[in-house]
VOFIVEX-281694 format. One record per residue: residue in one letter; y, x, z of N, C-alpha, C in turn. Coordinates in nm, 3 decimals, m for minus. Layout:
BEGIN
  resn      n_Y      n_X      n_Z     ca_Y     ca_X     ca_Z      c_Y      c_X      c_Z
     a        Y        X        Z        Y        X        Z        Y        X        Z
...
This chain:
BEGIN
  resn      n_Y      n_X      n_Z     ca_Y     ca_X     ca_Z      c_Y      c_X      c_Z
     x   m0.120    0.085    0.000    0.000    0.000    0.000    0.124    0.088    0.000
     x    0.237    0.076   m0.085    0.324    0.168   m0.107    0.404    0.093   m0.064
     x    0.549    0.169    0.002    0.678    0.133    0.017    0.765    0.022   m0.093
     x    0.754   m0.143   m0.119    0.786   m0.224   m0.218    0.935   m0.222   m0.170
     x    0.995   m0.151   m0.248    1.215   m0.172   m0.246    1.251   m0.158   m0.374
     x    1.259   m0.257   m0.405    1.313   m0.264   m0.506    1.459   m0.152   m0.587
     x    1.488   m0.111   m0.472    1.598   m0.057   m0.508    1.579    0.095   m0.449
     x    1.491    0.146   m0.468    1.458    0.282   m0.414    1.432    0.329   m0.556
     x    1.449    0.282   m0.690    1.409    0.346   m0.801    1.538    0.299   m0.925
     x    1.599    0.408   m0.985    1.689    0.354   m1.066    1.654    0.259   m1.164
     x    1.675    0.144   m1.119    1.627    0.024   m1.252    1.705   m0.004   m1.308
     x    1.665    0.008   m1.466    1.753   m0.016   m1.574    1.723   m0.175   m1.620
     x    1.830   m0.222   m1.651    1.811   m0.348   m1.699    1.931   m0.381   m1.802
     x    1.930   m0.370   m1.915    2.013   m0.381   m2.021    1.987   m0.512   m2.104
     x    2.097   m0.602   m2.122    2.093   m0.696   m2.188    2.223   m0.726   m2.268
     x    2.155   m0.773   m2.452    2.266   m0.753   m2.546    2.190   m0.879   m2.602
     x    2.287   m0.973   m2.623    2.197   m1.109   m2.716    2.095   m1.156   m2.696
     x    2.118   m1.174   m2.583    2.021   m1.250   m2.470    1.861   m1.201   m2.471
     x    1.845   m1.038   m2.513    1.763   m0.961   m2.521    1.772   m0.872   m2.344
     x    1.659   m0.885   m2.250    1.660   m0.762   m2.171    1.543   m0.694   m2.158
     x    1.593   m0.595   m2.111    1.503   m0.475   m2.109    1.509   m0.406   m1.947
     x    1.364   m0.474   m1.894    1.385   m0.426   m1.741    1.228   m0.415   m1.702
     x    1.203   m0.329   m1.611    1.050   m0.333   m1.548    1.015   m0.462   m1.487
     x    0.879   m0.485   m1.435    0.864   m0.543   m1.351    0.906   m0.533   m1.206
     x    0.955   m0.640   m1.106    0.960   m0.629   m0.970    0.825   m0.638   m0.929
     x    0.846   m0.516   m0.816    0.749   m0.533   m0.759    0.741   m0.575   m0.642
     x    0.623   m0.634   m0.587    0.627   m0.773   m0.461    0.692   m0.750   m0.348
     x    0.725   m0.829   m0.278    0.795   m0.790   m0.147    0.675   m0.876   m0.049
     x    0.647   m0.733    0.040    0.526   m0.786    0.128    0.567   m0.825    0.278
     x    0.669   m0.780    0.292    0.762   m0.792    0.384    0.714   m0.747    0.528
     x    0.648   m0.761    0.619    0.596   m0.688    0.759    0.412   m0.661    0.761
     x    0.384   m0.794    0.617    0.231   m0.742    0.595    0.235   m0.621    0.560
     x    0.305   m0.536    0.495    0.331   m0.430    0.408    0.253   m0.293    0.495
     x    0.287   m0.291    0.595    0.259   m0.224    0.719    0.087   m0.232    0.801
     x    0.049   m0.344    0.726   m0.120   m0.386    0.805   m0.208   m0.380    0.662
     x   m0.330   m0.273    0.695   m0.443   m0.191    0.602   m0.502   m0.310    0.599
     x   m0.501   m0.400    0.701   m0.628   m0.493    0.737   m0.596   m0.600    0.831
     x   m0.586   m0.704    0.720   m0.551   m0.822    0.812   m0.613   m0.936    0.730
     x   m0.653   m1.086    0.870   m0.753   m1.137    0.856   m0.731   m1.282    0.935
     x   m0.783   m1.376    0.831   m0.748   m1.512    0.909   m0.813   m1.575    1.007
     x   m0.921   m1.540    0.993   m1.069   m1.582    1.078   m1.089   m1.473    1.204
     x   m1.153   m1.355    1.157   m1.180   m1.231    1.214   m1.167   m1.150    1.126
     x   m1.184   m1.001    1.217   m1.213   m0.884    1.174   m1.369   m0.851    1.217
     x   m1.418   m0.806    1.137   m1.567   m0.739    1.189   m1.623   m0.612    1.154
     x   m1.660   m0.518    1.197   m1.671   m0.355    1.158   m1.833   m0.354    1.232
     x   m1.842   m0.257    1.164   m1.947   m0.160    1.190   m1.956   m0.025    1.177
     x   m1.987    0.067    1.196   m1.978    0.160    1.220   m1.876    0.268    1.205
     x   m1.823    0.419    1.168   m1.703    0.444    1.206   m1.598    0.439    1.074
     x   m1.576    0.321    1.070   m1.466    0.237    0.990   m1.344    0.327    1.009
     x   m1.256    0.345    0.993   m1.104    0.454    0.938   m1.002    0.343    0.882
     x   m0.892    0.333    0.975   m0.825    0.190    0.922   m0.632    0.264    0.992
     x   m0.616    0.337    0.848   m0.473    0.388    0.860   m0.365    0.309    0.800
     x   m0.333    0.250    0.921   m0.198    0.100    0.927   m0.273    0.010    1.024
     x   m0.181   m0.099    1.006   m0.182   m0.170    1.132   m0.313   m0.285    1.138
     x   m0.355   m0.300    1.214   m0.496   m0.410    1.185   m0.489   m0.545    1.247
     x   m0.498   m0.665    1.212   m0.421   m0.804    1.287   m0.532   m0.922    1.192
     x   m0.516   m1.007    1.285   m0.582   m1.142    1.247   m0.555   m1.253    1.347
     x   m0.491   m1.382    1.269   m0.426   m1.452    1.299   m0.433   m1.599    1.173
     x   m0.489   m1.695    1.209   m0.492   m1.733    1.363   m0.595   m1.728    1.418
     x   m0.697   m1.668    1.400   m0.826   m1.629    1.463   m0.817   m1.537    1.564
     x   m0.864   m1.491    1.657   m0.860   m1.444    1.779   m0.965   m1.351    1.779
     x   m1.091   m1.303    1.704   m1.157   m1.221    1.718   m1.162   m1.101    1.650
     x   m1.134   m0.929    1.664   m1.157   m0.837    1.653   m1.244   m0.788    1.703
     x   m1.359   m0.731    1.634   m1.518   m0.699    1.722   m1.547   m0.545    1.615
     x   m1.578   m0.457    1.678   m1.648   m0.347    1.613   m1.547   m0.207    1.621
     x   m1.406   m0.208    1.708   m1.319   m0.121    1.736   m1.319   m0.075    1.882
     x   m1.376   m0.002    1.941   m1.443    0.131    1.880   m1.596    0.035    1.845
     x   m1.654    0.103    1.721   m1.673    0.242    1.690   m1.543    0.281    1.547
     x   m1.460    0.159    1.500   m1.427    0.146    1.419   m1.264    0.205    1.473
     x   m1.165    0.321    1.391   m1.058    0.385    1.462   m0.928    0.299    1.368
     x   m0.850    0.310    1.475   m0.710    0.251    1.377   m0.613    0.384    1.456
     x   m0.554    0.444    1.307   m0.431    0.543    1.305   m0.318    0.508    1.266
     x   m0.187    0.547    1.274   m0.090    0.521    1.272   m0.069    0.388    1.241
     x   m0.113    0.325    1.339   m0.100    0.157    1.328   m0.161    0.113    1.480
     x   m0.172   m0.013    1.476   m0.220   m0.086    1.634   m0.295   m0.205    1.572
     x   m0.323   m0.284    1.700   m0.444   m0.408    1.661   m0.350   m0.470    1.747
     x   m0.307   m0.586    1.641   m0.269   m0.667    1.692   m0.329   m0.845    1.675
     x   m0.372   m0.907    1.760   m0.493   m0.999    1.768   m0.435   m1.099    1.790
     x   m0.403   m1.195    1.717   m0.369   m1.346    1.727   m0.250   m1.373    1.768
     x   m0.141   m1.252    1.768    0.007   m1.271    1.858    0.085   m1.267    1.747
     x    0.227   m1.271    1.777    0.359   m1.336    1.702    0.390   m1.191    1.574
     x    0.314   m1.080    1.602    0.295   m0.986    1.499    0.209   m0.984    1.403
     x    0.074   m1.060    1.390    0.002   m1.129    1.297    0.033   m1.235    1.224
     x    0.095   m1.310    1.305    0.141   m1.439    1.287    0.247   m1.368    1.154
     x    0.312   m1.348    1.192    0.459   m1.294    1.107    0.375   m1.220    0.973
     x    0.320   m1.098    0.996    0.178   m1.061    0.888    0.196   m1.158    0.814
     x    0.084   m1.247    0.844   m0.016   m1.379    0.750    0.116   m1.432    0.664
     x    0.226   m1.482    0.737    0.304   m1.567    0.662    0.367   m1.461    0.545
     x    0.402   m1.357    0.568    0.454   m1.233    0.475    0.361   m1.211    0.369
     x    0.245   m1.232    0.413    0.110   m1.227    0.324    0.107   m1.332    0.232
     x    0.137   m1.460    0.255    0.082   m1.577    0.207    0.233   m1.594    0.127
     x    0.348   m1.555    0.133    0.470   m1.546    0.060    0.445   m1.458   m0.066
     x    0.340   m1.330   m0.029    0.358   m1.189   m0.104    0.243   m1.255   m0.229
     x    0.144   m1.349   m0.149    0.039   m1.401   m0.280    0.122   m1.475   m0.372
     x    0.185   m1.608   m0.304    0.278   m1.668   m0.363    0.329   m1.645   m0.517
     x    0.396   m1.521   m0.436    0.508   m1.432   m0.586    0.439   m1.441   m0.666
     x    0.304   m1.345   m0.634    0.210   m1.284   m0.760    0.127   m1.351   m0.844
     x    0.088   m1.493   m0.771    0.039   m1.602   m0.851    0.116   m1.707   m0.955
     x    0.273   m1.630   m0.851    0.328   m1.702   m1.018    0.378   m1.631   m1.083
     x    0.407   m1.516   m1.111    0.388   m1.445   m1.232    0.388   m1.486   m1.367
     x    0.463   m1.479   m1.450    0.418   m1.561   m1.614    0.420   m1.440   m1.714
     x    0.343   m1.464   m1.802    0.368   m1.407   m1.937    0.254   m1.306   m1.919
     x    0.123   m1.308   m1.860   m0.003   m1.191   m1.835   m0.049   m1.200   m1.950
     x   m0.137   m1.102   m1.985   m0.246   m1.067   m2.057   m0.393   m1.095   m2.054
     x   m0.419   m1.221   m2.098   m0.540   m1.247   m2.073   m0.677   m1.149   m2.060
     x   m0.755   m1.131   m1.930   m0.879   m1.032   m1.909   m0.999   m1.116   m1.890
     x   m1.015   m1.250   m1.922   m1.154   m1.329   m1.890   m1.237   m1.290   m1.953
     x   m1.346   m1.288   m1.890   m1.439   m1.253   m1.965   m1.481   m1.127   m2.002
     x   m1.355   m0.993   m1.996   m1.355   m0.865   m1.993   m1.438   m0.803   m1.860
     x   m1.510   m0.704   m1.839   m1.533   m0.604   m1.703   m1.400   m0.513   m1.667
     x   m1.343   m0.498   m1.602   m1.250   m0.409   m1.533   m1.299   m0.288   m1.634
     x   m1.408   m0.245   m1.579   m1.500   m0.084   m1.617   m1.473   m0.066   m1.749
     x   m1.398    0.052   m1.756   m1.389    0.142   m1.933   m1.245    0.130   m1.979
     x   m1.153    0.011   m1.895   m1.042   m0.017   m1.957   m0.944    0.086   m1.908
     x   m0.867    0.114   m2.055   m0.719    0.242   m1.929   m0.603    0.072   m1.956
     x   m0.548    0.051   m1.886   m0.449   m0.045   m1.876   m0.294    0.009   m1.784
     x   m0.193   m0.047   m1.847   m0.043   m0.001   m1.828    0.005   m0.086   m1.768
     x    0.155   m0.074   m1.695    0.198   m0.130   m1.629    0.199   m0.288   m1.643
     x    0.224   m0.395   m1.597    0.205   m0.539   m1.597    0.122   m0.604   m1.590
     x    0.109   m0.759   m1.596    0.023   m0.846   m1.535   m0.041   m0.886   m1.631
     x   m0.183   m0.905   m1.566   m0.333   m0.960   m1.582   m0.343   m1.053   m1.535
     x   m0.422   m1.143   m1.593   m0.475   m1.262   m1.526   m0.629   m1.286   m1.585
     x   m0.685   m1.371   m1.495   m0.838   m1.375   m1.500   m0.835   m1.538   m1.538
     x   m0.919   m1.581   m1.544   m0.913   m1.742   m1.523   m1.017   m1.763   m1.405
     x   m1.093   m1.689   m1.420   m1.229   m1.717   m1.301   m1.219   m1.612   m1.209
     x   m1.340   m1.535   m1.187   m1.409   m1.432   m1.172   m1.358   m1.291   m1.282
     x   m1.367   m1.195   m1.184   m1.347   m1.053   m1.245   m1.457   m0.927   m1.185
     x   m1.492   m0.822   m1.253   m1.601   m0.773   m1.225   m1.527   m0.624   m1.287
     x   m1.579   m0.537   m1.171   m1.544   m0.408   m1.182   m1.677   m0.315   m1.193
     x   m1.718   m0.243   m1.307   m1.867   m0.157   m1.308   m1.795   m0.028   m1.426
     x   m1.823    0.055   m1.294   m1.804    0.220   m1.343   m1.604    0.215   m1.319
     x   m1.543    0.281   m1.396   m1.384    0.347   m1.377   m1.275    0.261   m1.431
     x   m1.200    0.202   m1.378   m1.079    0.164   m1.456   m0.967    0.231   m1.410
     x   m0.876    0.259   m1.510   m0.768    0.409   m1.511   m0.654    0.325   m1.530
     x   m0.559    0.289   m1.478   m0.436    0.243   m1.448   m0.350    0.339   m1.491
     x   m0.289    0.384   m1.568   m0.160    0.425   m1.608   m0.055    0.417   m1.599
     x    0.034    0.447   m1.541    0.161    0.427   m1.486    0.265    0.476   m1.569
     x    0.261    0.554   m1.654    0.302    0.584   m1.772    0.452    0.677   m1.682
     x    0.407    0.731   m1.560    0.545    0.827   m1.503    0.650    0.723   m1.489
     x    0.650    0.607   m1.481    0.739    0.482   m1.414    0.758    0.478   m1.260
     x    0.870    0.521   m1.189    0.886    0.515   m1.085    0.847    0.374   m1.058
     x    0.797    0.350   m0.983    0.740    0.220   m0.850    0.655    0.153   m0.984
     x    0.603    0.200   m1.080    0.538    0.071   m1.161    0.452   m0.016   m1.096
     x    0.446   m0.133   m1.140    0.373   m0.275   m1.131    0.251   m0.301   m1.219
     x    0.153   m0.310   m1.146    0.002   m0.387   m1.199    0.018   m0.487   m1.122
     x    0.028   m0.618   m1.145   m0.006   m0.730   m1.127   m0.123   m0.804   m1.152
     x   m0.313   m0.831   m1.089   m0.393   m0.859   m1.111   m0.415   m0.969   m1.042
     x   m0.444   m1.101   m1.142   m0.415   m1.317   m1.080   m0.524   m1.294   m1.136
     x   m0.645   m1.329   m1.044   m0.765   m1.385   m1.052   m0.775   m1.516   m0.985
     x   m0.861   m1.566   m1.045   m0.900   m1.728   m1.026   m0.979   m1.766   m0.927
     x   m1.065   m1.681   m0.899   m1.184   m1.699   m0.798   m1.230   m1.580   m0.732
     x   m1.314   m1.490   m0.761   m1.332   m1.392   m0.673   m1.332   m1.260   m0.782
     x   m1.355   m1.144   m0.732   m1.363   m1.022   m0.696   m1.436   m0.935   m0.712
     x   m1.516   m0.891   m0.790   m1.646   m0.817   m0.720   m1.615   m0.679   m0.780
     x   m1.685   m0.562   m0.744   m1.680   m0.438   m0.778   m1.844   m0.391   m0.730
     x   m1.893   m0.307   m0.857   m1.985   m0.269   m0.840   m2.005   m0.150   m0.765
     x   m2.102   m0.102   m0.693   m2.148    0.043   m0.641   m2.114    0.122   m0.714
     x   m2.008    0.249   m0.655   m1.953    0.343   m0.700   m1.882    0.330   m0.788
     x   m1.798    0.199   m0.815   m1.670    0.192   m0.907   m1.565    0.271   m0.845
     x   m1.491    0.270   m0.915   m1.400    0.321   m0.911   m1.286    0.335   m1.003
     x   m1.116    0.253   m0.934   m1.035    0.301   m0.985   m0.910    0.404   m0.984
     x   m0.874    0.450   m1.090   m0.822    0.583   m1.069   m0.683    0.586   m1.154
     x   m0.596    0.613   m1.091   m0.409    0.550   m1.114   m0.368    0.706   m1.117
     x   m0.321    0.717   m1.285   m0.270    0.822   m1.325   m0.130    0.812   m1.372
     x   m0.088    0.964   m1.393    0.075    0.903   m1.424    0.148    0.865   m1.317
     x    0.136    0.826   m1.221    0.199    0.797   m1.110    0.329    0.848   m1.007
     x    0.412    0.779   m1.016    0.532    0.800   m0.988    0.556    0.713   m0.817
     x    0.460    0.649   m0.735    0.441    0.543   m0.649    0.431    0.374   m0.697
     x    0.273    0.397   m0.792    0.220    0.301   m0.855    0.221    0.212   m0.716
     x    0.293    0.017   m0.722    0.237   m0.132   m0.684    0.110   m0.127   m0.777
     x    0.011   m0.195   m0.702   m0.084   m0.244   m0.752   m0.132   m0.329   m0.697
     x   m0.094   m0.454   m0.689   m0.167   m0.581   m0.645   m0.283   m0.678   m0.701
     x   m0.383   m0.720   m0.602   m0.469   m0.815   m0.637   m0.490   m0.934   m0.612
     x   m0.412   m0.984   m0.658   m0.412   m1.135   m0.616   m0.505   m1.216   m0.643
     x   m0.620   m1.261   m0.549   m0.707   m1.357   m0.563   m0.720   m1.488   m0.543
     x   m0.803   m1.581   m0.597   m0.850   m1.720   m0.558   m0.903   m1.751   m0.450
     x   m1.022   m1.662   m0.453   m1.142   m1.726   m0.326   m1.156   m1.601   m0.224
     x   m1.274   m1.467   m0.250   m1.272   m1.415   m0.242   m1.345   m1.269   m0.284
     x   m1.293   m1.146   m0.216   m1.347   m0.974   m0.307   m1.431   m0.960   m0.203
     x   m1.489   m0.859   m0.335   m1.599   m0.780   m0.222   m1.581   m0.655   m0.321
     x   m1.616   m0.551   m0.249   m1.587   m0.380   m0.280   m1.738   m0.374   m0.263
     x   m1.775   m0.276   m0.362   m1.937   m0.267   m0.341   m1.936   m0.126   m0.321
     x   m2.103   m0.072   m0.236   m2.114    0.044   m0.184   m2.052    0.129   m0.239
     x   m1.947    0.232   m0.170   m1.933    0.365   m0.221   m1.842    0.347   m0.294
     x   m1.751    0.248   m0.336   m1.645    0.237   m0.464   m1.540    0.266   m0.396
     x   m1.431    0.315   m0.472   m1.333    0.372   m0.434   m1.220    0.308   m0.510
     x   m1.153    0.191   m0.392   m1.076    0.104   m0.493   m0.882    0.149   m0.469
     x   m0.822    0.112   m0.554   m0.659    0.121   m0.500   m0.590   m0.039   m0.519
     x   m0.486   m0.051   m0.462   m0.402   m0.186   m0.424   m0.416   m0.242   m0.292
     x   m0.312   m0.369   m0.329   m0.327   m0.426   m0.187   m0.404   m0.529   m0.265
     x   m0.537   m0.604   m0.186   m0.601   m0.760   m0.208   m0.545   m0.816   m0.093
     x   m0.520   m0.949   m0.208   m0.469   m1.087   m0.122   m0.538   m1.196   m0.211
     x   m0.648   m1.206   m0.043   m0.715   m1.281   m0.084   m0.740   m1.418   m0.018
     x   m0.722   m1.553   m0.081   m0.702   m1.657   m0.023   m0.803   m1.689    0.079
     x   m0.940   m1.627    0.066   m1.016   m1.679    0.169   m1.078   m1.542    0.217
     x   m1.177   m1.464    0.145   m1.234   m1.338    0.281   m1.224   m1.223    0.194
     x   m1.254   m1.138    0.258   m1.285   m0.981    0.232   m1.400   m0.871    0.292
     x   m1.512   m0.893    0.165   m1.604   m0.796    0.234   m1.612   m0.658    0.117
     x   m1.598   m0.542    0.258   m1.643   m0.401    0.213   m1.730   m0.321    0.272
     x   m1.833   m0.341    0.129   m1.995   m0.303    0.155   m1.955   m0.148    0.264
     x   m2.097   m0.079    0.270   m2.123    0.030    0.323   m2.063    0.155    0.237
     x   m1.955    0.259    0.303   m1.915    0.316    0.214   m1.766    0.285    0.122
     x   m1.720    0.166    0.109   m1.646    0.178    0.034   m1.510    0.190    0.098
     x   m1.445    0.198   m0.036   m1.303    0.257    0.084   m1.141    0.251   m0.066
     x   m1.044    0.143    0.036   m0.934    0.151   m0.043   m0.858    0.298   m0.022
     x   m0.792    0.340   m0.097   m0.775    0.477   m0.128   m0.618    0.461   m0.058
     x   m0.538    0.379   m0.108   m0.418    0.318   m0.117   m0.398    0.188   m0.127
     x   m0.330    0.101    0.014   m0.378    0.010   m0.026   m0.386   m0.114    0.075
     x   m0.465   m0.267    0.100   m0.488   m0.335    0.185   m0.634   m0.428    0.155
     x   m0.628   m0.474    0.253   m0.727   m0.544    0.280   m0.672   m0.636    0.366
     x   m0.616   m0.815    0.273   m0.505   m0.879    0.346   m0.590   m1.004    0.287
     x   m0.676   m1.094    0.372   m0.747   m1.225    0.367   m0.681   m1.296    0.409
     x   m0.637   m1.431    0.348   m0.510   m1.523    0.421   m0.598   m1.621    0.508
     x   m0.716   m1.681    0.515   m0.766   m1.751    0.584   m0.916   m1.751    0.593
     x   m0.963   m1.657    0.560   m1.132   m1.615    0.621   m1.092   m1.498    0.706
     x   m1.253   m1.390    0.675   m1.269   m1.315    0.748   m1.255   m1.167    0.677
     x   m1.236   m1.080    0.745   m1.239   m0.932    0.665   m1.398   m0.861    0.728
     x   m1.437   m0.809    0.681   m1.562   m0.758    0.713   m1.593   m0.599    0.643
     x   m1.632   m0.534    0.787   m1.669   m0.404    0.702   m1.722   m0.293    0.773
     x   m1.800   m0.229    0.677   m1.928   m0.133    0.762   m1.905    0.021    0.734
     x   m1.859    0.079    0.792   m1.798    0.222    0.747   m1.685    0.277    0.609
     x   m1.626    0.209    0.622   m1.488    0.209    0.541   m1.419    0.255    0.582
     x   m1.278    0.298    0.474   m1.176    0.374    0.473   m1.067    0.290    0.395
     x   m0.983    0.304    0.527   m0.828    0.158    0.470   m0.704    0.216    0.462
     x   m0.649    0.314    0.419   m0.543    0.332    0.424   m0.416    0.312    0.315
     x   m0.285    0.323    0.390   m0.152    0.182    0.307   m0.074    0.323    0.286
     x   m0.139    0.455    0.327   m0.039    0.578    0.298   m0.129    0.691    0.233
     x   m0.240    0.694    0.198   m0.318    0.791    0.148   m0.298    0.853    0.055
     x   m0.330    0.994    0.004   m0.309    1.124   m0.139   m0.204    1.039   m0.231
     x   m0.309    0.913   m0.265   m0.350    0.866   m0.395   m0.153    0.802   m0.401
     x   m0.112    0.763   m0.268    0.014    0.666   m0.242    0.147    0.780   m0.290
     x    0.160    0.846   m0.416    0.223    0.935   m0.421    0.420    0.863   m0.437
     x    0.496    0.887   m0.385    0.638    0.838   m0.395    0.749    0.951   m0.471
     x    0.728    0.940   m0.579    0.775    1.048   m0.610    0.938    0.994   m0.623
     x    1.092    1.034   m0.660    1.196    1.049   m0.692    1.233    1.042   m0.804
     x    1.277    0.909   m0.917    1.321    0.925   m0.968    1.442    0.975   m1.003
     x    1.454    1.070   m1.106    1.565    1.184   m1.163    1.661    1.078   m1.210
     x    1.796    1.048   m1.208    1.907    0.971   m1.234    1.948    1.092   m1.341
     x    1.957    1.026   m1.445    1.988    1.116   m1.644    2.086    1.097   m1.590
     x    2.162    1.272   m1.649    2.325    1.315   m1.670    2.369    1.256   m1.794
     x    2.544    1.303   m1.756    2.593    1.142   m1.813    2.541    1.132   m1.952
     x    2.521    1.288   m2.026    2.460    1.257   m2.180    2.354    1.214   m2.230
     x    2.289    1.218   m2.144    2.131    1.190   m2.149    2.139    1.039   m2.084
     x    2.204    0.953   m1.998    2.241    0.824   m2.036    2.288    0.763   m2.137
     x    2.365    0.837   m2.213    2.425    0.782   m2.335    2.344    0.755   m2.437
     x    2.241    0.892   m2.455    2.135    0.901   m2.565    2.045    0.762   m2.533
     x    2.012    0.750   m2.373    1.895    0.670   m2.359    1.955    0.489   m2.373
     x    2.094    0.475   m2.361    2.147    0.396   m2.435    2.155    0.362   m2.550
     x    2.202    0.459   m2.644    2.198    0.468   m2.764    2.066    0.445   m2.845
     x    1.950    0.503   m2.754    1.802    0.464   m2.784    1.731    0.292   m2.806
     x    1.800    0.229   m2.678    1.819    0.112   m2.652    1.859    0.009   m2.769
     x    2.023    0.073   m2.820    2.073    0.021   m2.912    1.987    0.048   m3.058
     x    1.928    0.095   m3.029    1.819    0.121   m3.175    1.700   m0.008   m3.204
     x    1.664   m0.035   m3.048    1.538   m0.059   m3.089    1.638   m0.242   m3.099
     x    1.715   m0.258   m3.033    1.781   m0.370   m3.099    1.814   m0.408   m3.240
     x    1.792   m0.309   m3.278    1.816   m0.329   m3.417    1.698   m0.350   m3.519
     x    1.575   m0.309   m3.470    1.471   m0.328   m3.511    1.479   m0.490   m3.459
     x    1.488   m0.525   m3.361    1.457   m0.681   m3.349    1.429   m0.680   m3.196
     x    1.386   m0.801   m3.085    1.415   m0.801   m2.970    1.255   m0.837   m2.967
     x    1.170   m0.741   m2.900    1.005   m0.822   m2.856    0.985   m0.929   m2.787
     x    0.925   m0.989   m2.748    0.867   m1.073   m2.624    0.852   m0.944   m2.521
     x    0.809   m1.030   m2.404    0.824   m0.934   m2.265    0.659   m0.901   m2.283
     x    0.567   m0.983   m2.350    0.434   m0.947   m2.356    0.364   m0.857   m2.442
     x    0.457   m0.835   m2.559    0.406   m0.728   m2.669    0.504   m0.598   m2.624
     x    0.546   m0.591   m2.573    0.624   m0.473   m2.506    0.579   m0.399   m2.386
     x    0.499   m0.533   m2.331    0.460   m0.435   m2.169    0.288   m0.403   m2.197
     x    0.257   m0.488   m2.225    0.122   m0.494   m2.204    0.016   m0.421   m2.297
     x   m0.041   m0.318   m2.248   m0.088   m0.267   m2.357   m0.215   m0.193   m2.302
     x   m0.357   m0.243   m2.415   m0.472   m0.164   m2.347   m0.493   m0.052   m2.461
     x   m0.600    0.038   m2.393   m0.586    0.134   m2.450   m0.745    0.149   m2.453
């Protein structure tokens, strides 16, 4: 889970004839932003689970499996006015992302083999992750993956995705029902998921959350962290004044070719 401010990255947004040209925003998670692992029902662990950020479930009252399961630079907070606040930040942050317009249809696609660029996906059902999907960030300070699934989640044993290019890639998963992370996969984003969250034996968000708005989170030797390697924040460089002008002037070019849709411009598999 990365730092979402909108205004921590020079965003350009140029508009000439009712043509603009701007990134995606990316979500505002607001105090969930801060919790690896949070849960409507319960939390449940097993063995020595690794949960770097804050851990909460609300309105459910049970946390079971801490110790053997560690929380670092974060606390457990269990059914009080700091979960509470969580869930609703959570259930605002799904909100956004479910309404989203203008995605790229993935039904019916596997996650596995695709390199995919900044912007939103949508599923209609079910989505299925087997073997690598490579997120590209294309060196976009704070870029946006936006992923609206319909129903659930799944990721196979030892998937894994892997976010290159990265400048402090958002990557959200916005679900229907609910995910499950399968053994040993090594996933990135925050999931927000309307009902539960299970992560098999082994698996582990890299960067990232594990945010169930009204089931349970569940998990057996995992790794949760909202600040890890992978969470890189890099600084975008603000162009001197000539090198604004050019990248203006660049601007004014492609206007002249003609103005895209926001969907043949962003979205692009590879």
């Amino acid at each position: 889970m990365r730092v979402y401010t909108a205004g921590a990255a020079f965003g350009l947004a140029i508009s000439f004839g009712g043509c603009a040209f701007a990134g995606q925003v990316p979500i505002d998670f607001g105090s969930a932003g801060g919790f690896a692992v949070l849960a409507g029902s319960t939390v449940t662990n097993t063995g020595a689970s690794e949960i770097d950020g804050n851990l909460g479930v609300w309105p459910g009252t049970s946390v079971t499996g801490f110790p053997p399961g560690t929380v670092v630079n974060g606390a457990i907070y269990d059914g009080d006015l700091v979960a509470m606040q969580a869930q609703s930040d959570a259930l605002a942050a799904y909100t956004t992302a479910a309404g989203e317009t203008g995605g790229l249809s993935l039904t019916g696609q596997d996650l596995g083999g695709l390199t995919l660029t900044p912007g939103v996906y949508d599923f209609s059902s079910s989505a299925q992750l087997t073997g690598m999907l490579t997120l590209n960030a294309e060196n976009i300070q704070n870029a946006v993956f936006i992923f609206q699934i319909g129903s659930t989640l799944t990721t196979a044993a030892g998937s894994l995705i892997s976010v290159i290019n990265s400048e402090g890639a958002d990557v959200v998963w916005q679900i229907g029902s609910s995910a499950t992370l399968g053994a040993g996969s090594s996933f990135d984003g925050d999931i927000l998921a309307l009902t539960s969250i299970t992560l098999d034996t082994g698996a582990s968000i890299t960067c990232g959350g594990a945010l169930a708005l009204n089931g349970a989170v569940t998990m057996n030797t995992n790794s949760v962290s909202t600040s890890g390697s992978s969470c890189g924040t890099g600084q975008m460089e603000v162009p001197e004044p000539r090198s604004l002008v050019l990248l203006v002037v660049g601007v004014l070019g492609l206007l002249g070719v003609g103005c895209r849709g926001k969907e043949s411009a962003t979205f692009r598999l590879h």
